[in-house]
N, C-alpha and C positions, 0 to 999 in steps of 0.2 A: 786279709793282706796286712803286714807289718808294715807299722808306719814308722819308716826311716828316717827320722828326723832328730837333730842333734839337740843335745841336752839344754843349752840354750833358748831355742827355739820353740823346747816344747815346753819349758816354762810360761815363757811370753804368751804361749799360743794356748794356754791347758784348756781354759772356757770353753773355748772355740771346739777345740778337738772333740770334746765333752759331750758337742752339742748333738743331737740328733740329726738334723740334716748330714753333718759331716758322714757318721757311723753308716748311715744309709749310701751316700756318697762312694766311701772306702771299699763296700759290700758291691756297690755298681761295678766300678774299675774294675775290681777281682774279677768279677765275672766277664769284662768284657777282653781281659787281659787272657780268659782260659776260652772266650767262644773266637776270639778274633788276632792278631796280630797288631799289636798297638805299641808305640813308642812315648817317650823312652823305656828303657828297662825298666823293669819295677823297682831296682833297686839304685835309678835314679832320676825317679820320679821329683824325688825332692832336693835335689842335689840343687838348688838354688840357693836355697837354706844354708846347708849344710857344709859350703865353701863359704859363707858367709857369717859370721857369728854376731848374733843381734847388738854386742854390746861393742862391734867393731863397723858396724854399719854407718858408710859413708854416704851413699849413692843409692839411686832405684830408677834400675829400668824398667820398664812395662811395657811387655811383649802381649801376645792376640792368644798364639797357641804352639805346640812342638812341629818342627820340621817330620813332614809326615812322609821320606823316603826309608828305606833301609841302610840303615847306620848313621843315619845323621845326628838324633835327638842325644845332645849330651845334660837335658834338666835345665840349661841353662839358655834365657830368649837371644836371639840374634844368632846362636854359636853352634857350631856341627863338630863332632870329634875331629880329631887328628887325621888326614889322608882323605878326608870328605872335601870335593869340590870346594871353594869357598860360593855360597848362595850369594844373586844378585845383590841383595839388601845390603847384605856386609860388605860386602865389597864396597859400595857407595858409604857407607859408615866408615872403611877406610880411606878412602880417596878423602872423605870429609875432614878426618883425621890428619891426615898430609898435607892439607891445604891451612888447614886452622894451624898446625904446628909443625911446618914449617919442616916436614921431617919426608925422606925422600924412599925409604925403601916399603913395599908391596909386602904385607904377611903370606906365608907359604901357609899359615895354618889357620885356618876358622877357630880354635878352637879359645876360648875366650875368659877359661880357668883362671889366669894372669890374674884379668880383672874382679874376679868376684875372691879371688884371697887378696884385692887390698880395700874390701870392703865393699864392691859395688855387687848389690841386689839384685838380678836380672830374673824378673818375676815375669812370667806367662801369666794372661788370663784363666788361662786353662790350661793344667800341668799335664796332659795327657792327649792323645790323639790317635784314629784307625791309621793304620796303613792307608796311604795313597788317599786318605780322605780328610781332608783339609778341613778345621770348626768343625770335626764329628763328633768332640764331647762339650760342644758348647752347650748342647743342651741339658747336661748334667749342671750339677751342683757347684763344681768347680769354680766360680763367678763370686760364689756365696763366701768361700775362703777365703780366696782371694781379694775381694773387698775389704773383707774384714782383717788380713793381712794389713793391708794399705792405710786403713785406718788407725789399726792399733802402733805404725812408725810412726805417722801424722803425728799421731797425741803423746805418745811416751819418748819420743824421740825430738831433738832440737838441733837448727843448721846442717841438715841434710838435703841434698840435691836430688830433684826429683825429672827425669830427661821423659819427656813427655810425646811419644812421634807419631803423627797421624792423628785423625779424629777419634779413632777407638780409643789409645791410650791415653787422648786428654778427658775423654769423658768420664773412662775409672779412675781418673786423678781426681779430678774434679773438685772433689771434699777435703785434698787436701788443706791442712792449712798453710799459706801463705804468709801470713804475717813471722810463720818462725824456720821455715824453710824453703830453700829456691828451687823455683818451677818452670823450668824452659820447655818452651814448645814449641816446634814446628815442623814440618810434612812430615808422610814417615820417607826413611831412604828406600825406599822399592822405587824399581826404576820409574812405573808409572806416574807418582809423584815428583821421584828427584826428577826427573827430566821436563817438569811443569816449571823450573826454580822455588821448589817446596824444601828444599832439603839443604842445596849446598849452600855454603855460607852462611850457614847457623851459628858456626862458631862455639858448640855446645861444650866443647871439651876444654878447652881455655878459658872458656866464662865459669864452670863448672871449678877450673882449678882456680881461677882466681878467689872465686867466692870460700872455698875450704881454704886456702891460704889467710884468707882475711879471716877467719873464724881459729887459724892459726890449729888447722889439721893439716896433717900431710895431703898434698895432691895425690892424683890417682896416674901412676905410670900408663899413660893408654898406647903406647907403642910397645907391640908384640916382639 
């Protein structure tokens, strides 16, 4: 399988790509992308990446895994193509949005492109998933890149905002370092949590801009 990943990216990343585990990894997907029906397309698998360019890198969200219905996975965590239902989770990420900033109108569109060209990172644990089977490549190798993704912002990158939601994604944060970038955390937005008061009133998006303000980057337009 051709690894579509931008010239950026695959500088920062080359070790990694290099490694053995990944090559064995690549060799998996292929196969399970020709025995099964698995999202996203292969050719945007990496589309996280690739709307984002490492040396414009603001922000990093960290998702679990790809929306596992037909047509939804656009590569990017929280976001479903254009004309896809908007998913519970997002929808409370907008409602979170509206309340924090104060801003009155509902997006018509999941689709979450916007944000990852003004630099925000929206990284899955796991870039890939079955049809209709939700963490069905959690047990691949995928974790292992992704970590090592996570790691390599951490340490060659500085004053970048890390949106942390649920216990899954503070766990793969974890090792961030803190002393040179900010770490907000709390519940994930799925209903199950938001409706716990896990989620709302986090205020992630105005803390998030105030701190790139302060570091005198541009904010992130988070209204669609």
């Amino acid at each position: 399988m051709q690894i579509n990943l931008n010239p950026e990216w695959q500088a920062v990343l080359a070790d990694e790509l290099q490694k053995t585990y990944f090559n064995d990894l690549i060799t998996t997907v292929e196969n399970e992308y020709q025995t099964h029906i698995c999202y996203p397309p292969k050719d945007l698998i990496f589309s996280a990446f690739n709307y984002c360019d490492f040396s414009k890198l603001k922000l990093v969200i960290i998702g679990q895994d790809p929306y596992h219905g037909e047509g939804e996975a656009n590569g990017l965590c929280f976001s479903v193509n254009d004309g896809v239902k908007i998913p519970p989770s997002l929808r409370n990420i907008y409602r979170e949005i509206n309340d924090d900033l104060d801003n009155l109108l509902m997006p018509a569109s999941g689709n979450l492109e916007h944000w990852a060209k003004q630099g925000v990172l929206m990284l899955n644990a796991s870039l890939t998933v079955r049809k209709d089977q939700p963490n069905s490549h959690k047990h691949l190798k995928w974790n292992l890149f992704t970590d090592a993704v996570i790691q390599k912002i951490s340490d060659e990158k500085e004053n970048l905002v890390f949106l942390l939601w649920g216990s899954f994604a503070q766990k793969k944060g974890s090792k961030i370092d803190r002393n040179k970038h900010l770490v907000l955390e709390s519940g994930h937005p799925s209903p199950m949590s938001a409706n716990q008061g896990k989620w709302f009133g986090n205020k992630h998006f105005s803390k998030a801009n105030t701190y790139l303000k302060s570091k005198n980057l541009e904010e992130i337009d988070w209204v669609l």
